[in-house]
Each structure stands twice: as C-alpha cells, then as structure tokens.
ROSELO-185238 format. One line per field, with one value per residue (C-alpha): residue number from 1; x, y, z. Coordinates in steps of 0.25 Angstrom, whole numbers, plus 5000, padded with zeros to 4 digits. Layout:
pos: (NUM	...) $
u: (X	...) $
v: (Y	...) $
w: (Z	...) $
//
This chain:
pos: (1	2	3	4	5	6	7	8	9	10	11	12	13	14	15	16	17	18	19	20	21	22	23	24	25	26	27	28	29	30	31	32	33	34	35	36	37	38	39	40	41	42	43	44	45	46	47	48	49	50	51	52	53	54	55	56	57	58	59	60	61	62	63	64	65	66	67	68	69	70	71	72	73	74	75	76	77	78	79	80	81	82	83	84	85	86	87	88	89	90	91	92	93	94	95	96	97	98	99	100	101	102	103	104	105	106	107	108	109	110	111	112	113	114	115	116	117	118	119	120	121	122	123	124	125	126	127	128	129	130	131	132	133	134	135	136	137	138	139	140	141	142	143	144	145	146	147	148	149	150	151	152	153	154	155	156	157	158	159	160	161	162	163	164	165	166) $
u: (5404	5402	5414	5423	5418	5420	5432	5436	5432	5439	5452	5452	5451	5460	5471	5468	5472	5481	5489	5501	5507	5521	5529	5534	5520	5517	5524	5517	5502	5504	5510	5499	5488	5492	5495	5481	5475	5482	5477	5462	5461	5469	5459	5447	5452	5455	5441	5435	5442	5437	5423	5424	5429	5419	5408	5404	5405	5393	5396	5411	5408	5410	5425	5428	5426	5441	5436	5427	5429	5428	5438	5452	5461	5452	5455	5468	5470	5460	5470	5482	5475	5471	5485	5492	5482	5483	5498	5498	5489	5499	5511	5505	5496	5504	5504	5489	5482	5472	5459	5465	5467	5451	5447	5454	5450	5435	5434	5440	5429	5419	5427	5418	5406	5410	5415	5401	5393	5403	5393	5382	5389	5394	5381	5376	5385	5387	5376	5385	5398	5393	5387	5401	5407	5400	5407	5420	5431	5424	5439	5436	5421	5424	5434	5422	5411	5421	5423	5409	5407	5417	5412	5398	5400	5407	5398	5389	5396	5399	5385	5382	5394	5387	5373	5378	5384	5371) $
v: (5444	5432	5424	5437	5434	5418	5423	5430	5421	5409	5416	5423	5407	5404	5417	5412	5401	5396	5409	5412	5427	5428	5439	5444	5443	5454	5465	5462	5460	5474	5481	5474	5479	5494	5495	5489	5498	5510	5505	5505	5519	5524	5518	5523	5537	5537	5533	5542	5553	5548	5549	5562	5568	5561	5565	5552	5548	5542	5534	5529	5516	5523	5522	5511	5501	5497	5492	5482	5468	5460	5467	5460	5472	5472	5456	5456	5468	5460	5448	5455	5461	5449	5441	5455	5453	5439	5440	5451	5441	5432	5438	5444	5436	5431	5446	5445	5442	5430	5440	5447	5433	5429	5443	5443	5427	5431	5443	5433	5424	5434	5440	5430	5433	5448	5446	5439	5450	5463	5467	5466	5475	5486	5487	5490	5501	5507	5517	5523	5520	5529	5540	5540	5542	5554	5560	5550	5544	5534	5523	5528	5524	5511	5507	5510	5502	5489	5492	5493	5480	5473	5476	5474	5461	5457	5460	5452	5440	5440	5438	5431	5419	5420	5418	5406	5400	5400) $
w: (5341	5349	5345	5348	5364	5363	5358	5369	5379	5373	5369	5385	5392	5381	5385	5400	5399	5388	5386	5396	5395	5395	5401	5388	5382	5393	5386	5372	5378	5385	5372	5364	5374	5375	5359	5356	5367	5361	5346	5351	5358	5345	5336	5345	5347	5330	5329	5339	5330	5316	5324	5328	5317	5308	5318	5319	5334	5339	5351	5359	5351	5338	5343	5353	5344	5345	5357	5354	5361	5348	5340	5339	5346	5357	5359	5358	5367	5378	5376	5377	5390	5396	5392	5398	5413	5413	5413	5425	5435	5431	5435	5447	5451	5464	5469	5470	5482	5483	5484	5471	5462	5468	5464	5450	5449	5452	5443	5432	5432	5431	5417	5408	5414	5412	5398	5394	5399	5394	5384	5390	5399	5389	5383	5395	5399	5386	5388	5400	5389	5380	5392	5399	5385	5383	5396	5396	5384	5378	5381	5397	5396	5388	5401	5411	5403	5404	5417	5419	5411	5418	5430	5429	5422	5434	5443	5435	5431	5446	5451	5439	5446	5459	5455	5446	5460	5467) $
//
C-alpha cells in the first residue's frame, strides 16, 4: 500500500515536470478519461445489481470499490486527469489574472500536504458517508466526502505552513 503513494507522488513530480501535453494528446486524454469514468460507474452500478439481487448489500463500500485510489484504472484516470488540467492552465493561463494564478499557485502547494493527510480525512468522515448514503446515491456522497476531504485537508495543510514559518 505504501509504495502505491510513493508511487503517486513520484510519478505526479515526474508528470510536472518532464511530461509536456501536446494539443493532439488532448483529444485522447479526454476520450481515455470519459471511457474510464463510464467503465467504473458500469461496473459499480453491475455490482450493486449482483448485490441486491443476492441480498448481500451490506454497506456503499460493498460496490465502490472500482474506486479505490490504489487500483490501476483509478491511476490512470488521475493521470489522464491531471495531464488533461495541466494542459487547460497552460493554454490559458494568460487569460488569468494575477490574484487567480497566486490563488491557483497557493492552493498547489498545499495539494501534498492534502494528499498525505486524505485518509486520515476519509476515515474520518466515513460515518457521515455512510449516513448521507442512506438518504443520497452513494457516487453523490462519495463526491461530497472528497470534497469535504479536500477541503479540510487544506484548511489544515494551510495552518500547518503558517505555524511551520513562525
């Protein structure tokens, strides 16, 4: 498990700053993201169906598991996302003003910090998760807990940065 994150973290400063999207790379990384997107909610919703119909739902997690961080779709889909955000900030980047590019720099350098803590994060939230799936589709609660994630692990890394400059 632990070598699926160094993983990550290598192959993302590797991504940053080695890899250069070309404009015909756009098309692919786009098609390769919405096919892989529609290939996980297909094979979570033909779980959830084998589940049911076996009576064997227990909890959202008996289904979502085609989202797990550490399974190879999963990374090559957070690839070709990145690849596909880096490629839109760089083509557009001179339309921004100077506060969005400080905003969009700051928030950058806090993505390790909120990266390293993201589990700590889900575990914590997971008893909300699994309360707001009894009341919400599990995919629309799985989007509010990493929103949740993302941003409490900012908020954190954030403080975390100032006290370390003190």
């Amino acid at each position: 498990m632990l070598g699926v994150y160094v993983l990550m973290v290598i192959l993302g400063y590797y991504l940053e700053k080695y890899i250069c999207v070309k404009e015909t790379m756009i098309k692919w990384l786009l098609l390769i993201v919405i096919g892989e997107t529609c290939v996980n909610v297909a094979l979570s919703y033909h779980e959830w169906r084998v589940l049911i119909d076996n009576n064997k739902l227990t909890s959202p997690n008996d289904y979502l598991f085609y989202s797990n961080q550490e399974y190879i779709n999963v990374l090559i889909l957070s690839i070709c996302v990145f690849l596909l955000l880096k490629s839109i900030w760089i083509k557009y980047e001179y339309k921004f003003s100077a506060n969005v590019k400080k905003i969009v720099s700051y928030i950058g350098g806090l993505t390790l910090g909120i990266y390293v803590m993201g589990d700590f994060w889900i575990e914590m939230f997971l008893p909300l998760y699994y309360r707001g799936c009894a009341r919400l589709h599990p995919m629309i609660c799985v989007v509010i807990l990493q929103a949740f994630v993302f941003i409490v692990g900012m908020i954190v890394t954030m403080i975390l940065k100032r006290i370390c400059k003190k």
